[in-house]
N, C-alpha and C positions, 0 to 999 in steps of 0.2 A: 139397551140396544143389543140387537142379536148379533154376534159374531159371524164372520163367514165361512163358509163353512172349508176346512184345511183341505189342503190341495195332495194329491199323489201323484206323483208325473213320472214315465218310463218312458226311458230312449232307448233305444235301439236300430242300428242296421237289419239284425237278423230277425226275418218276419217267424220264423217258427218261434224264438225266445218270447216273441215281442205276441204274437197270439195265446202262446198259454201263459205268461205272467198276467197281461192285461184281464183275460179270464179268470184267473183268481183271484185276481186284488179286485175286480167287481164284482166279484160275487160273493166275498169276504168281506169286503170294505166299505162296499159300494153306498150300502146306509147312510154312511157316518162320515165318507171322504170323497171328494171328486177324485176318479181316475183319469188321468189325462195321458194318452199315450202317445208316442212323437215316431216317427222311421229314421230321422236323421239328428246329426247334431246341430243344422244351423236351426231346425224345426226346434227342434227342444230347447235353446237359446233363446229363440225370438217368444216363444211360451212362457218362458222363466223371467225372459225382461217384461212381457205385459202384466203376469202374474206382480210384478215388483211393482210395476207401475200403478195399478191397478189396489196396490197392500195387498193383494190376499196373500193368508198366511201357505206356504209350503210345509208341509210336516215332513215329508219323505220324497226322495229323488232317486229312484233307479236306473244305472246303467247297467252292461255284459259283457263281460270279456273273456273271450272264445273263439276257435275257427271262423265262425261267423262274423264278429265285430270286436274287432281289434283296436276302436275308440273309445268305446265306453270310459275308460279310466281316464283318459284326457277330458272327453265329457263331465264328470264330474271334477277332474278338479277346478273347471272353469268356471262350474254350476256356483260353486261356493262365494264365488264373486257376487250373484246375483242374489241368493237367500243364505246367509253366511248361516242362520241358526235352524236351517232345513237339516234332518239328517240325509246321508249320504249313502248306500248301499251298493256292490256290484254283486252282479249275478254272474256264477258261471254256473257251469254243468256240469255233471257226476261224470268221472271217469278223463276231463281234462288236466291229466297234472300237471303235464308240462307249463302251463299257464298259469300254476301256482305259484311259482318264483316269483315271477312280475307283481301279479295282486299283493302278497303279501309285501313285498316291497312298500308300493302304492299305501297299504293300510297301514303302515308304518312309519310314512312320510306324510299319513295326513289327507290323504286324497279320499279317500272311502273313510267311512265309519264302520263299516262293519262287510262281511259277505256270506252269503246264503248260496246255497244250490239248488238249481231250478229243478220247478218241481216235475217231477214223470209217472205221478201215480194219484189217482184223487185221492184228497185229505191227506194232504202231505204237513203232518202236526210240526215236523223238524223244520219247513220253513215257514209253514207260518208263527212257530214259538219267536225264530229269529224275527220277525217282522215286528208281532205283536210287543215284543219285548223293548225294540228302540221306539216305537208308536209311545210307550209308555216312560219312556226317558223325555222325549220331544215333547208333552204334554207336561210330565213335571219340572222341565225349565218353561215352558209357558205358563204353566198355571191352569187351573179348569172349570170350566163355568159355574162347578156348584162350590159357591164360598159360600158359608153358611156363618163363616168369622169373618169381619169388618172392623179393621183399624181406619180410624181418621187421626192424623197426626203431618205436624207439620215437616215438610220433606228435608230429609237429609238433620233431622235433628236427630241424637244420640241416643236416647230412648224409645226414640219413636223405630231407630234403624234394629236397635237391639231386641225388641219385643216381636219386629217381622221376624228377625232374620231366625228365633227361635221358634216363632210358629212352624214355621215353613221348614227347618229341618225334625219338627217334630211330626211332621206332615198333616197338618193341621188348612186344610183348604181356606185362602186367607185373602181377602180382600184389602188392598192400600187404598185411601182415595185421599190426596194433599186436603188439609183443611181450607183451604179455598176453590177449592171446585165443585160444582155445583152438583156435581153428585153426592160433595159429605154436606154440602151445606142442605140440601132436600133433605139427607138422612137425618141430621142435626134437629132438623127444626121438624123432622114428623115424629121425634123424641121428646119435643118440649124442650132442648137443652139448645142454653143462649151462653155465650161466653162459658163453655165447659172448660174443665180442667185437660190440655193436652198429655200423649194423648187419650184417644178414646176408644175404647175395646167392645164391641157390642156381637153376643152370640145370638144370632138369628135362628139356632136350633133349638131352643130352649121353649117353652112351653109359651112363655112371653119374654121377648128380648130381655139379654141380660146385658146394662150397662155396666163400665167401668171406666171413671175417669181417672187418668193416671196411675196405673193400678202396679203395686208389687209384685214379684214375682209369684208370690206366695195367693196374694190375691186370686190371680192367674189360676194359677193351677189349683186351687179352690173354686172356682165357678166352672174350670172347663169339668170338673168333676171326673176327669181319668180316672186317679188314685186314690187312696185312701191312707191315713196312718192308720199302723195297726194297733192293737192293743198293748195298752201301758206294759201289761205282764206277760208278753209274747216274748220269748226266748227263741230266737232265728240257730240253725246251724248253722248259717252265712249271711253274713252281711257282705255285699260287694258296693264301694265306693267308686264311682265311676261307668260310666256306661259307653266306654268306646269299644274299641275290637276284641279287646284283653277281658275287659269286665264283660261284655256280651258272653262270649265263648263261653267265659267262666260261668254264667247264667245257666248253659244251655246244658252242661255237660252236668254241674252239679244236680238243677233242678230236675233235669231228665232220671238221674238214677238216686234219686226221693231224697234229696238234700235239701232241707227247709231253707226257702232265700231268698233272703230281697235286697235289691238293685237302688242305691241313691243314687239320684243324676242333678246335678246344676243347671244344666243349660238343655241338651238334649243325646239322644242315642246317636252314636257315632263317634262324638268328640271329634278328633282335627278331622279323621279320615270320613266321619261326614257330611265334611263341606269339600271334598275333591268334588268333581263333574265327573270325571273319569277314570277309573284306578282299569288299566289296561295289562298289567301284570299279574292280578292275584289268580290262582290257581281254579281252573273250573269254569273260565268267563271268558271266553276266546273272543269274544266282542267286546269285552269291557264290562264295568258295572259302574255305577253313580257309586259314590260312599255311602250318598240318602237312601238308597234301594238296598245296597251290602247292607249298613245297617237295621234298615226299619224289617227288613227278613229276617237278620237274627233276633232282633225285639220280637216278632211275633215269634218264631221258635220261642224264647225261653219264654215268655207270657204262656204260649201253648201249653207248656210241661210245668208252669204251676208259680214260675216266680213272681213275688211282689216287687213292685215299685213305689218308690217315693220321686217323682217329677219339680224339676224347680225349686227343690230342696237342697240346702247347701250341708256338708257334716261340717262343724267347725270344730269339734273337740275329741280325742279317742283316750279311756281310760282303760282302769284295767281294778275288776271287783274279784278275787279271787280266780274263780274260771272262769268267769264271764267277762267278753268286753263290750267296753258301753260305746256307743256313737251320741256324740250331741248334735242335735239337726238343728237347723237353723228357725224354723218356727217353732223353737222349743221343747221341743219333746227329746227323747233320749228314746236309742233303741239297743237293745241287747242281744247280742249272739254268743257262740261257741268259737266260733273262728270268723277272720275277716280279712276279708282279700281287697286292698288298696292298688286301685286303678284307673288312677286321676289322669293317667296322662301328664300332657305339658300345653304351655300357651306359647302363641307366638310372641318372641323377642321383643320391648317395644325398640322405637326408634330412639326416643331418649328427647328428642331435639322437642321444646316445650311447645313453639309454633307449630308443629305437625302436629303433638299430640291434643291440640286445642281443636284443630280440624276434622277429631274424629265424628265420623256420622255424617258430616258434611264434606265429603268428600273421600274424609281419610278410614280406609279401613281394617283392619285386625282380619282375617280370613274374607267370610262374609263375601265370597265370591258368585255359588252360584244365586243369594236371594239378591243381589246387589246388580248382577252383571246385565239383565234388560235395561236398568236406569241408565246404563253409559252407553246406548244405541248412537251411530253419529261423534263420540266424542273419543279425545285422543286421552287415552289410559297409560299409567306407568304399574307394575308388579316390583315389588323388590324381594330378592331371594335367588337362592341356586337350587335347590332342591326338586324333587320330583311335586312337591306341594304347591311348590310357584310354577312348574311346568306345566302343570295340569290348569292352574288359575289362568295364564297366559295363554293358552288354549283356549277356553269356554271363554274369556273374554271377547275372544276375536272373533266370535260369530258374531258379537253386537258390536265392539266398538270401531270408531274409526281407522285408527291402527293403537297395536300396544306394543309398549319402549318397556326388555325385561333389563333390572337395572342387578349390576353382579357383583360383588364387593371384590372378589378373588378375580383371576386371572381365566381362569377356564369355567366350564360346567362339567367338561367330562368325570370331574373328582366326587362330584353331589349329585350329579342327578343320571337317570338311568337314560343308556341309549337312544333308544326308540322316544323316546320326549325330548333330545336334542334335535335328532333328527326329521322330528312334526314339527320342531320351534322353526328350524333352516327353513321348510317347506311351505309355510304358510308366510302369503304374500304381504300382508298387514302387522308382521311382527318383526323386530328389531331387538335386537342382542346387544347389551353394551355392557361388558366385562371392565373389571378393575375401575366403576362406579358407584357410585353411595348417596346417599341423598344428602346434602347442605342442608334445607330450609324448603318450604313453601313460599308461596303469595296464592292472597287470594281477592275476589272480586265480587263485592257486595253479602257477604258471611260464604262464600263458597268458595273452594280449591278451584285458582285458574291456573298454575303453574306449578312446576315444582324444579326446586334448583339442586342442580345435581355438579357431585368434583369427581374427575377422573382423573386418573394416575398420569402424570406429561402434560396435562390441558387444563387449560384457564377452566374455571365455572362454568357452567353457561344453564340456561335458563329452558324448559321443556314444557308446554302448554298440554294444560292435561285437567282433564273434568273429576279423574279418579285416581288414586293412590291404594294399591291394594300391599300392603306389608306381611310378606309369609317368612321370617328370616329367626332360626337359633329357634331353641327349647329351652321354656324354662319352665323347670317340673312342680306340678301342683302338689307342694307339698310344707306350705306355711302353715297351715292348720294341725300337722301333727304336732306332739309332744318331745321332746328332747331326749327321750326315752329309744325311739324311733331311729337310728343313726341313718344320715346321712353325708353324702360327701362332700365338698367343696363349693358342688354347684350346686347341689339341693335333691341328686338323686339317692332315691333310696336304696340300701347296702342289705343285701341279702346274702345265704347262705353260712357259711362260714368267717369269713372272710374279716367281719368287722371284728370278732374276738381278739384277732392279731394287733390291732390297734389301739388296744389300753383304755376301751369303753368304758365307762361305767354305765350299764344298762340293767335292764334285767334281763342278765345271762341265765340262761335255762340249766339247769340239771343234765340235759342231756346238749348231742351237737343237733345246732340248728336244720332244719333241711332246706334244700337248695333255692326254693323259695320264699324260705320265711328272715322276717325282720331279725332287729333286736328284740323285741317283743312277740313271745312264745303266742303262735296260734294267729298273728298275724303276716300276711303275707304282700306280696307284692310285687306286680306282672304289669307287663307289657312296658311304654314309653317312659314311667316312673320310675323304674327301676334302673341303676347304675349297671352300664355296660349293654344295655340292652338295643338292638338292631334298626329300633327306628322303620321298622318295618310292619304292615296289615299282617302278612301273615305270621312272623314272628311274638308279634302278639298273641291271635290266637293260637297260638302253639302256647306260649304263657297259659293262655286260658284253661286250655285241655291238661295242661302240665299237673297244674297246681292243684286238678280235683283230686287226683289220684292221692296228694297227700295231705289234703282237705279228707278223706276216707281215716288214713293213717291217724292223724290227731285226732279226729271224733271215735274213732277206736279206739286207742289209748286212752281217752281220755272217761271212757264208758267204765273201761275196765277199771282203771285206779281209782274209779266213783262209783261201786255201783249201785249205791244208794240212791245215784240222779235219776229222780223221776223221768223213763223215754218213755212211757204207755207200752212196755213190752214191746217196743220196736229192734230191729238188728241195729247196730251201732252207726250212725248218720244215714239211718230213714227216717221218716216220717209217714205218718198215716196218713189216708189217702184224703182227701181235702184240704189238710190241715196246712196255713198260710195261705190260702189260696182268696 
């Protein structure tokens, strides 16, 4: 069935904003989007309630605020009532400043998603980049008509939730359909397959459909046929574990200036910070970026400059063969490098409590915000956490859900989480703050979370009707698959620099002092969220990332010199000749 086709609606008082934006967005746009343009605000309300009524989808909502029309920003925060998961945009005009105060405000409280400046010159790239740019946020929280990958599986089951939710942040165009509906049962049965095994994976880009019932990770990423392992007798300069902000950077920075490397990943590129909806803080992105977009940009930079990857692959083991260290990867193969930078990240806390964790997939979830947050349209959601991680979930939930209850173990948020996401949480009309709470228990209502029982500090229990439980709470660092060799502290972060020597280790202490990012184990290192002491921050990771090449350089040079019998092909000391790992 065809989709309708996404709406673009501009308000405005002021006919000259309102004649040359409407002129660009249909002559831009006009293809691929209805332009609807309105003079007023009760016009543009009664458009946005038919439009609701009616389902068509909203992708983008313009207002302006300027000597001219001094509503626009009320306009839109009312807009949001009507298409909660429309994006939001104001317009002003070049050379308004005094009107910057206000706006920024407004996009700080939630009201706008983003602001552009109207255009006053044809081909004006600078707004249409900003347009084109949330056109392309709003489509990948929709989803886009070419899914070429079809999951059938039954809904809210654990495998089934964990296999989307990896597609979709690997961005992998992906089709759900519940195994009883009749669009997987047509698909079902024009396969031949009767009572398959759940679920069911089928790539409709392949030459002839490739099925897979119930399929391994490993399976997975064997038929999507991304990656490849490389050769048994491939000596890597770098091996990077992990692929979120820390291991990315470290990707881009190494591979760009000819450091031989590849990238193992679990689950997908990003790690936590690519399940945010919105990181509105990192440097360079005055409108925000998705974590899936930061991400899958720095994926294609380092892929560009030459790195390899392994997808869907777990490391379980790290040794150590003279100068070389070994990774044991989980479909069995072992890979070898020179040096290797551990950048696992952390996972979210669980709850501990055995009925919640029974709920997982159906209902209850570990991150898994933005592939999850269209199924709770209409229904009342809880978030647990303080952090800017649950701020952001509590956000992008409320364009769909009915209202969302964030639940706060401490007394305040001002201590966890950043400014401007307390004060979008205040501002948004379907969200509720409830401090010095924790979760009790669940119930639930024919295998699915209908409630979730919550204790706060002075008050009886009481009981919270909720279709969703999303848990973003504590860090706990991926770092059971190392060896003991490895030091870690207390909680499981890894002890870098100097530092651990003071503590009566017995490791393999090196001949010389460590440098600032390397482990107990010489030539191995260790950035971003993994590491002890570290900031908990996108960009403080990649500052890890760029850190760590520079003495990623230092060790493959030393290490040339005291060897120089080591076969490099006459290269300079951590290059590599031009193809080669590629």
């Amino acid at each position: 069935m065809e989709r309708s086709v996404p709406v673009i609606l501009l308000a405005t008082t002021d006919p000259t904003s309102r004649r040359i934006l409407a002129d660009e967005m249909r002559r831009r746009y006009g293809a691929d989007y209805e332009v609807l343009e309105c003079a007023s605000r009760a016009h543009g309300r009664a458009v946005l309630e038919g439009l609701r009524r009616w389902s068509r989808p909203v992708a983008l909502i313009l207002g302006c605020y300027g000597p001219g029309d001094r509503e626009g920003l009320d306009f839109l925060r009312r807009a949001y009532g009507y298409h909660p998961a429309a994006k939001r945009g104001v317009i002003a005009t070049w050379g308004d400043f005094a009107s910057a105060p206000t706006i920024f405000r407004a996009l700080a409280q939630g009201h706008a998603d983003f602001l552009a400046i109207r255009p006053e010159r044809p081909r004006d790239e600078e707004f249409h980049g900003a347009i084109t740019d949330i056109l392309d946020d709003w489509h990948l929280a929709q989803g886009g008509e070419y899914q070429p990958v079809r999951l059938i599986g039954e809904l809210r089951d654990e495998r089934t939730h964990l296999l989307r939710d990896s597609l979709i942040r690997n961005h992998f165009p992906v089709a759900f359909n519940p195994v009883d509906s009749e669009d997987a049962q047509q698909t079902l049965r024009s396969l031949g397959l009767h009572d398959p095994e759940l679920p069911v994976l089928v790539l409709e880009f392949t030459p002839t459909p490739t099925v897979l019932q119930n399929p391994s990770d490993l399976e997975v990423a064997q038929a999507l046929a991304v990656t490849r392992p490389p050769p048994a007798d491939k000596v890597f300069d770098l091996v990077i574990v992990g692929g979120g902000p820390a291991g990315l950077a470290t990707a881009v920075y190494a591979a760009s200036e000819g450091i031989s490397t590849l990238m193992v990943e679990e689950e997908a590129v990003g790690g936590q910070a690519g399940t945010s909806s919105l990181i509105r803080n990192y440097p360079g992105f005055s409108r925000g970026v998705s974590g899936a977009h930061l991400a899958y940009r720095a994926f294609q930079q380092a892929w560009t400059f030459g790195t390899d990857f392994l997808f869907m692959r777990r490391v379980e083991g790290l040794g150590v063969d003279g100068g070389i260290r070994t990774l044991r990867i989980s479909d069995g193969s072992e890979v070898r490098a020179r040096t290797v930078v551990i950048a696992t990240g952390v996972n979210y806390r669980r709850l501990g409590i055995p009925e919640v964790e029974g709920m997982i997939g159906r209902g209850v979830f570990y991150g898994a915000t933005v592939s999850e947050a269209p199924s709770m349209i209409g229904k009342d959601v809880c978030v647990v956490g303080g952090g800017n991680s649950a701020g952001q979930a509590v956000l992008h939930l409320a364009r769909y859900a009915k209202h969302v209850t964030l639940l706060v173990r401490g007394p305040t948020l001002v201590v966890t989480m950043s400014d401007y996401l307390i004060a979008q949480l205040k501002a948004t009309r379907n969200v509720t703050i409830r401090v010095s709470t924790s979760v009790a228990g669940v119930r639930e209502e024919d295998g699915f979370l209908a409630a979730v029982r919550v204790a706060t500090t002075g008050a009886a229990d009481e009981e919270l009707a909720a279709g969703g439980l999303f848990v973003l709470i504590g860090s706990v660092p991926r770092t059971a698959w190392l060896p003991e060799i490895v030091h870690r502290d207390d909680a499981g972060f890894i002890c870098t620099g100097a530092g651990w020597e003071d503590r009566g280790i017995g490791t393999l202490v090196p001949s010389r002092m460590p440098l600032p990012l390397e482990t107990s184990v010489p030539n191995v290192f260790a950035i971003g969220d993994v590491r002890e002491g570290s900031l908990k921050r996108v960009a403080t990771a990649v500052g890890d990332g760029a850190t760590v090449v520079s003495m990623l350089h230092s060790r493959l040079a030393a290490d040339s010199a005291a060897d120089p019998a080591r076969e490099r092909h006459d290269e300079p000391p951590g290059r590599k000749r031009r193809g080669d790992g590629r």
